[in-house]
C-alpha positions as CSV (number, residue, x, y, z in Angstrom):
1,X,103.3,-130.8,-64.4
2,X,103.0,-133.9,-63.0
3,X,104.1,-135.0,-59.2
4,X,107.2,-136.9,-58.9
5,X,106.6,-140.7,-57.9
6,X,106.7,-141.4,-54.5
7,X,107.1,-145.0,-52.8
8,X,106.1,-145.6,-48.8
9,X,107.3,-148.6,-47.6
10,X,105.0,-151.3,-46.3
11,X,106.2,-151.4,-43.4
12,X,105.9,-148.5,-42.5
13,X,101.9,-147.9,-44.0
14,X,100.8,-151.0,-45.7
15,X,97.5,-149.4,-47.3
16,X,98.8,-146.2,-48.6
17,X,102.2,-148.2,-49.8
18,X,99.3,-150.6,-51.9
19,X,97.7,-147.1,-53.1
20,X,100.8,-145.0,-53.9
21,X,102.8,-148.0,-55.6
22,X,100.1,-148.9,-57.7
23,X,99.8,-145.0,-59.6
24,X,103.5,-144.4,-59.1
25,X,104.1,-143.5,-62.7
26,X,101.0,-141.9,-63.8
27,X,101.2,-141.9,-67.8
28,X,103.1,-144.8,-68.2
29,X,102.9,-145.9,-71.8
30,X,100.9,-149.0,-72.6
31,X,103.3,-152.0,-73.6
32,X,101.7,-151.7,-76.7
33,X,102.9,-147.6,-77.0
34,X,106.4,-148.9,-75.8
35,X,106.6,-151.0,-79.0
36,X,106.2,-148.3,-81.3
37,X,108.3,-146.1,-79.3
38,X,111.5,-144.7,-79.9
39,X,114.2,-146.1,-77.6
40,X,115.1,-143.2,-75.2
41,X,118.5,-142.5,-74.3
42,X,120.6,-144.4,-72.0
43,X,120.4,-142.9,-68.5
44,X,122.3,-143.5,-65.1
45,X,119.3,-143.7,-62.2
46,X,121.2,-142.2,-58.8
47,X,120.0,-143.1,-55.0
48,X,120.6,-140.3,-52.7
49,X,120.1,-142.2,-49.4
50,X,119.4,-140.4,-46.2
51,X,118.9,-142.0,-42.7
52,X,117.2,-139.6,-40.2
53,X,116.0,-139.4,-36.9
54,X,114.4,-137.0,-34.6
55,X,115.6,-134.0,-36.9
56,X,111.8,-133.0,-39.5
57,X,113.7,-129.5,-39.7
58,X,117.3,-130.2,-40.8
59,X,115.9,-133.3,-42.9
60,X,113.7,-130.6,-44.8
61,X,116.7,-128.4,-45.3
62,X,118.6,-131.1,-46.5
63,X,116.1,-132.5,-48.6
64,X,115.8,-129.3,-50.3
65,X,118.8,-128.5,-50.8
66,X,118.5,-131.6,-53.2
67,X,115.7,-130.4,-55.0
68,X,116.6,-127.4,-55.9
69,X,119.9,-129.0,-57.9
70,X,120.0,-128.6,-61.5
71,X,120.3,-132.4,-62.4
72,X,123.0,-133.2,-64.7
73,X,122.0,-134.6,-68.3
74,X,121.5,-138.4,-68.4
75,X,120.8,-138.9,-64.9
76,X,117.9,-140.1,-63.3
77,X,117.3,-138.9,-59.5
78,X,116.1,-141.3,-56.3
79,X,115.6,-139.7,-53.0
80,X,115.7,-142.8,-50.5
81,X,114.4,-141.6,-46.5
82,X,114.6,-143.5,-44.1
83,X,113.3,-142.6,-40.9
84,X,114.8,-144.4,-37.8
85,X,112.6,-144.1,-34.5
86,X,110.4,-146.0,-32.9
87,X,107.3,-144.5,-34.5
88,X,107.4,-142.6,-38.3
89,X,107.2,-138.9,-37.2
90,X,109.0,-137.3,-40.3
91,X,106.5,-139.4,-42.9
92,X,104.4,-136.3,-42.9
93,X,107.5,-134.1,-44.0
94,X,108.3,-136.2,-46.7
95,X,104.4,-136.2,-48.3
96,X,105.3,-132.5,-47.8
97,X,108.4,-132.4,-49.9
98,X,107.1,-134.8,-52.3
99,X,104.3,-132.3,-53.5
100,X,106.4,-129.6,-53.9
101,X,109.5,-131.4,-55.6
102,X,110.4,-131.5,-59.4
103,X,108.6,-134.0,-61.5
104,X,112.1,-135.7,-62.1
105,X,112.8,-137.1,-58.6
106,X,111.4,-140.0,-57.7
107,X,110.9,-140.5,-53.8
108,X,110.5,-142.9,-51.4
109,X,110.0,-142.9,-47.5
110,X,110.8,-146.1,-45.4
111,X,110.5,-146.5,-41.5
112,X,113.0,-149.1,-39.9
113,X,111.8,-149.6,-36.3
114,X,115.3,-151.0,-34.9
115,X,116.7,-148.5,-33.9
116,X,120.7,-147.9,-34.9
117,X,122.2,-146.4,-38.1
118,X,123.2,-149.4,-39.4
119,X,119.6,-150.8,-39.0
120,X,118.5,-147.9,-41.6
121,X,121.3,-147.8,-43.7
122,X,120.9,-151.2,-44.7
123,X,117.2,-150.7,-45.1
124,X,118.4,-147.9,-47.3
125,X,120.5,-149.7,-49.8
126,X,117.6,-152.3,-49.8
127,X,115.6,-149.9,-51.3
128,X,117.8,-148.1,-53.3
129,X,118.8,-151.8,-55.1
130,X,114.8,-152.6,-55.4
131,X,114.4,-149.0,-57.6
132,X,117.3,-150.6,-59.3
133,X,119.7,-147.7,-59.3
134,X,122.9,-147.8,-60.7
135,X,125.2,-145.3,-57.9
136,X,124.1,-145.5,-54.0
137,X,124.9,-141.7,-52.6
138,X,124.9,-141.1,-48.6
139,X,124.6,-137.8,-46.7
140,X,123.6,-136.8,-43.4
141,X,119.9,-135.8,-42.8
142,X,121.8,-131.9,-41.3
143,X,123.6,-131.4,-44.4
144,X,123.2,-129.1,-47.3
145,X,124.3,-130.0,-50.8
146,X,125.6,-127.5,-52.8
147,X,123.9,-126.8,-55.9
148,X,126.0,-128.7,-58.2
149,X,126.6,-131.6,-55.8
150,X,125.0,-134.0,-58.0
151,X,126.8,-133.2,-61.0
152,X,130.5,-132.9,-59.9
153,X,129.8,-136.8,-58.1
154,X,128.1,-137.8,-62.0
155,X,131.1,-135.6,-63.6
156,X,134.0,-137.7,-61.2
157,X,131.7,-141.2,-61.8
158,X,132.4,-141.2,-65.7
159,X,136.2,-139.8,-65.4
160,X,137.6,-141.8,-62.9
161,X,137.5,-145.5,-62.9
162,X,136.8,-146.0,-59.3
163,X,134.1,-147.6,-57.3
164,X,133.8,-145.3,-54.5
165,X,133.9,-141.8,-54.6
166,X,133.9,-139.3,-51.1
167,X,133.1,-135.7,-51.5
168,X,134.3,-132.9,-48.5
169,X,132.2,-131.9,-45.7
170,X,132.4,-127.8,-45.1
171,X,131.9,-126.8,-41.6
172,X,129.8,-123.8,-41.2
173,X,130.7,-122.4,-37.4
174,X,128.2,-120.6,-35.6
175,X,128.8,-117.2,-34.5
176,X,129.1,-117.9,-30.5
177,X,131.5,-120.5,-31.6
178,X,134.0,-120.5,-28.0
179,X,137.5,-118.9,-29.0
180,X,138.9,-122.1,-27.4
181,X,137.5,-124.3,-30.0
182,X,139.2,-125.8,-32.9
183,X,137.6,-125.4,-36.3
184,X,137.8,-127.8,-38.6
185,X,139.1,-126.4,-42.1
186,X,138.9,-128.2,-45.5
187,X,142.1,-130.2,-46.3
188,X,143.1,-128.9,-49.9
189,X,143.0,-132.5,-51.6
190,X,143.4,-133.1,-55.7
191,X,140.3,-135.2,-57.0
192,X,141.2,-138.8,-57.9
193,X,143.3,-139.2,-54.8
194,X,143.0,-142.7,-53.9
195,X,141.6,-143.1,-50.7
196,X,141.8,-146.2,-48.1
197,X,138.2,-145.8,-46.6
198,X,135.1,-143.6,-47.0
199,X,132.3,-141.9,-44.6
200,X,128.5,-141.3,-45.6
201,X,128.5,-137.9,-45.0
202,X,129.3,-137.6,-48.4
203,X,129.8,-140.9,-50.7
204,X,128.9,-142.4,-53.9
205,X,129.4,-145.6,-54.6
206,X,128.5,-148.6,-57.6
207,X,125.7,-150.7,-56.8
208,X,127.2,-153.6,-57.7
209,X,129.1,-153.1,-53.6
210,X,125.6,-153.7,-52.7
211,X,124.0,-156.2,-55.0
212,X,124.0,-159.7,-54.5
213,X,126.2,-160.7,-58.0
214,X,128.7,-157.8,-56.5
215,X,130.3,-157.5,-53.4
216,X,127.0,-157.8,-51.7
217,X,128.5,-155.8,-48.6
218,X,126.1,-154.5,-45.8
219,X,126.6,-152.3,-42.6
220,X,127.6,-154.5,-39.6
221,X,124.7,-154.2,-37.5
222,X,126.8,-155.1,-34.2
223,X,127.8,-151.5,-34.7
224,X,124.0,-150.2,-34.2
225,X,125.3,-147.4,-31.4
226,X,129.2,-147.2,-31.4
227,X,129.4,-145.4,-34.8
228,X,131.7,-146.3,-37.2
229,X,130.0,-148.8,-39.2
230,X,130.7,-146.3,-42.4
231,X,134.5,-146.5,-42.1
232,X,134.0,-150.4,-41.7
233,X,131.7,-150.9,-44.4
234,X,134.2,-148.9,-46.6
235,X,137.2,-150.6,-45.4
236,X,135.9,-154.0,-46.2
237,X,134.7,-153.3,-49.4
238,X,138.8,-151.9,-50.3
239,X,139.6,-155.3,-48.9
240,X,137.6,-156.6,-51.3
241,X,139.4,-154.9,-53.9
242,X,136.9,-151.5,-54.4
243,X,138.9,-148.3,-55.4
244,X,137.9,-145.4,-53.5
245,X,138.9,-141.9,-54.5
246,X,138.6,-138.1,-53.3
247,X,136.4,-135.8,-55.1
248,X,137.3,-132.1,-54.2
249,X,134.5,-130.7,-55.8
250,X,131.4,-132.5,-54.8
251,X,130.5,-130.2,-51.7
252,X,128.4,-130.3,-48.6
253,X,127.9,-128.2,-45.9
254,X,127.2,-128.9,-42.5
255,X,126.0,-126.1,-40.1
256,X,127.4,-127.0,-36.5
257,X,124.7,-127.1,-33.4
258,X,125.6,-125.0,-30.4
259,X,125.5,-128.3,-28.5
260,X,128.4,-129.5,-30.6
261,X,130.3,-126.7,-29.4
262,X,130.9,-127.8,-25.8
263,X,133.7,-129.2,-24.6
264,X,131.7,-132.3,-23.3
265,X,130.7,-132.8,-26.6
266,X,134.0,-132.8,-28.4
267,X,136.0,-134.9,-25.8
268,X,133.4,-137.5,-26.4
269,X,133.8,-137.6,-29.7
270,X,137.6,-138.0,-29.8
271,X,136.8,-141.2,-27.4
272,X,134.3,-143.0,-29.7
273,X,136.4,-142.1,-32.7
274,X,139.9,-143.4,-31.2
275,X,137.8,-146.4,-29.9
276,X,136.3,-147.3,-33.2
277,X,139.9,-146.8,-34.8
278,X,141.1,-149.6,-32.6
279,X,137.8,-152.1,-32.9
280,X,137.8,-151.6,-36.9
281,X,141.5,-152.3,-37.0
282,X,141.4,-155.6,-34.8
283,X,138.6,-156.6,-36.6
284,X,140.6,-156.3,-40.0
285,X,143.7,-157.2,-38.8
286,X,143.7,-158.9,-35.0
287,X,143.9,-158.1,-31.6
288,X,148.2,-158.5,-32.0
289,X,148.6,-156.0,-34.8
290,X,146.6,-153.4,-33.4
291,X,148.1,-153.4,-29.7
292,X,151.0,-152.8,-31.4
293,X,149.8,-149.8,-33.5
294,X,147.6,-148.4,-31.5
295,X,148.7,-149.1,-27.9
296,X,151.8,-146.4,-28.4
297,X,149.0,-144.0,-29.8
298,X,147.0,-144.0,-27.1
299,X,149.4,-144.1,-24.2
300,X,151.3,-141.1,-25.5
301,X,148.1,-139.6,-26.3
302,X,147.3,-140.3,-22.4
303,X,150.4,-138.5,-21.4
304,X,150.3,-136.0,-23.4
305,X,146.9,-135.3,-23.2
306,X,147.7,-135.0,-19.2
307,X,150.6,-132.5,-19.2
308,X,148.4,-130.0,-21.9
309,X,145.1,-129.8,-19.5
310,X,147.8,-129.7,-16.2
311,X,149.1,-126.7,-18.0
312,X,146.0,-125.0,-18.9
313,X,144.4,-125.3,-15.7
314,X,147.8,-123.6,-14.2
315,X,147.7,-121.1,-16.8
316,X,143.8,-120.3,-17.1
317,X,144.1,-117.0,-14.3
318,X,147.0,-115.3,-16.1
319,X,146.1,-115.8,-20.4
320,X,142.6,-117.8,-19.9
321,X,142.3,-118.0,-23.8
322,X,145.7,-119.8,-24.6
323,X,145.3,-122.0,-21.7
324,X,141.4,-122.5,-22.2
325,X,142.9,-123.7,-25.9
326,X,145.7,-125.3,-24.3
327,X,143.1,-127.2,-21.8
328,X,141.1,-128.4,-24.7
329,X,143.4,-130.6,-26.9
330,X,145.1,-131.7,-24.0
331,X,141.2,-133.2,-22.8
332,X,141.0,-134.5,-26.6
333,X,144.2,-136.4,-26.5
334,X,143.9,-137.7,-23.0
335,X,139.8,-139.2,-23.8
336,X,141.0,-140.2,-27.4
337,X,144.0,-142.3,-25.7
338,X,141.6,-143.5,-23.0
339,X,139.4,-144.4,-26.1
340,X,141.6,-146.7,-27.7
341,X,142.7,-148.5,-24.8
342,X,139.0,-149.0,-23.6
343,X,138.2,-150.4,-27.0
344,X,140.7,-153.3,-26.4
345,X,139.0,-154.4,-23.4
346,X,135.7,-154.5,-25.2
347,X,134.6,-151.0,-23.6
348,X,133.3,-148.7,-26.1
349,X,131.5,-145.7,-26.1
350,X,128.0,-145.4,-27.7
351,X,127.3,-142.0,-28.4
352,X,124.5,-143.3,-31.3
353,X,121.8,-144.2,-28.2
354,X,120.9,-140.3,-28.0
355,X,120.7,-138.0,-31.0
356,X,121.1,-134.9,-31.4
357,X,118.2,-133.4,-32.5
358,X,116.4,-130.4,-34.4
359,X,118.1,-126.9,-32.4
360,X,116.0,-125.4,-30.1
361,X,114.5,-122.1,-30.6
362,X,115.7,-119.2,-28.9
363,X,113.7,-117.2,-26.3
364,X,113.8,-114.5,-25.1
């Protein structure tokens, strides 16, 4: 069995990107052959796209979780990697992955030096339109796709006539996950909802959002550390008039990091995602509009926030677990409301200039 094709980008090894590009299809019929060939059957080429950095072990994971899918009929597989770090540590996992992956994926590693995910997921969807794929699919280097991923995103691209289709993220809690902590279940959600915007921890969309006779969208690259550039990316392209819808069935899973499961982390996190709420809006809308939806939000969110953790820091020596619970949404409200106002005077977090990277392990 032959090894699947596998593309380096030049820039990030201009002699082996000359050698590997030049036998990328080994057998490749002779244009003569093609002549006299039967025309095969029509096929739909998909990009999976991953941006990682600073994660070789969750990016293998993910990347086999890929592989081992059955892929549906009709459809022809890309794997697009982009590694985004100063230096291409993870271009020895790929090689790795490439050996051992089904002859039907073609693969392709690219290093983008600048760092910020928007930097990469451009790069991404420059490669992904250069292997002239049809559908551009997102997910997160720490993600697992489930095994029929691939075909319930190909199943909901041929029955609903969208251009943007988001699949669920599933949580998967560690055990030592704090009793205070608020797990984040799936919404129950019929596929073909419409939706307003999307995320790429799990999307599909049409090329032609991409391609230069389309929409010819790309990530704002202003965004390179605030986060957030998905849910603008995905809100221009609805202004543009793309149709986005849900897609219940096309699962991943994310396993959550012990880091993730401070409270340090998680009040963080409310503040860069309230302040991006408010940024994205203005940007969209104005400064006007969005004092006047957001600036409510946020200051009851402020007082609110206040009373809860008063309350649980009262309460924490007589019922310490309601109060530690009690104590942590009230810090997520108060730091998402501090969020949005912050973002109106042009303070916003940037969580994006440290990763988290590949867990730690344990000893004893």
């Amino acid at each position: 069995m032959r090894q699947p094709a596998m593309r380096v980008d030049a820039a990030a090894d201009p002699d082996r990107a000359r050698d590997i590009t030049a036998h990328q299809r080994p057998g490749t019929p002779s244009p003569a052959a093609k002549a006299t060939a039967p025309a095969a059957e029509p096929s739909t080429s998909i990009a999976v796209m991953i941006c990682t950095r600073g994660r070789p072990l969750r990016l293998r994971d993910c990347v086999n979780s890929l592989l081992a899918m059955d892929i549906p009929k009709g459809v022809s597989p890309l794997l697009v990697i982009v590694e985004n770090d100063d230096l291409p540590h993870c271009q020895s996992v790929v090689v790795d992955l490439r050996h051992r992956a089904p002859a039907v994926w073609e693969i392709n590693y690219s290093h983008e030096p600048r760092l910020g995910i928007p930097f990469a997921r451009n790069r991404a969807l420059e490669v992904a339109l250069e292997m002239d794929a049809d559908w551009l699919a997102f997910l997160d280097d720490d993600e697992i796709a489930t095994p029929d991923w691939l075909s319930a995103m190909h199943a909901a691209s041929t029955k609903f006539d969208v251009d943007v289709l988001q699949g669920p993220v599933e949580y998967v809690y560690p055990e030592t996950t704090p009793a205070w902590f608020e797990r984040k279940e799936l919404r129950p959600r019929q596929s073909g909802t419409p939706l307003k915007t999307a995320y790429t921890n799990n999307v599909m969309m049409r090329a032609s959002i991409a391609r230069a006779d389309g929409l010819n969208l790309r990530f704002d690259e202003s965004l390179r550390f605030t986060g957030g550039s998905d849910t603008d990316y995905y809100f221009r392209a609805a202004d543009k008039g793309a149709s986005l819808c849900w897609v219940h069935e096309a699962l991943v899973k994310e396993p959550v990091t012990q880091e993730r499961m401070t409270m340090q982390w998680q009040v963080k996190r409310a503040m860069r995602v309230a302040a991006n709420a408010s940024t994205i809006h203005s940007r969209r809308f104005g400064v006007g509009r969005s004092l006047l939806r957001y600036l409510p939000k946020a200051l009851t969110r402020i007082v609110k926030g206040g009373v809860m953790v008063t309350v649980g820091a009262l309460g924490y020596p007589l019922r310490r677990s309601t109060a530690s619970r009690w104590f942590y949404k009230g810090a997520k409200d108060l730091f998402s409301g501090i969020g949005g106002l912050a973002a109106f005077l042009n303070i916003k977090p940037q969580p994006y200039l440290k990763i988290d990277g590949d867990p730690q392990p344990e000893t004893a």
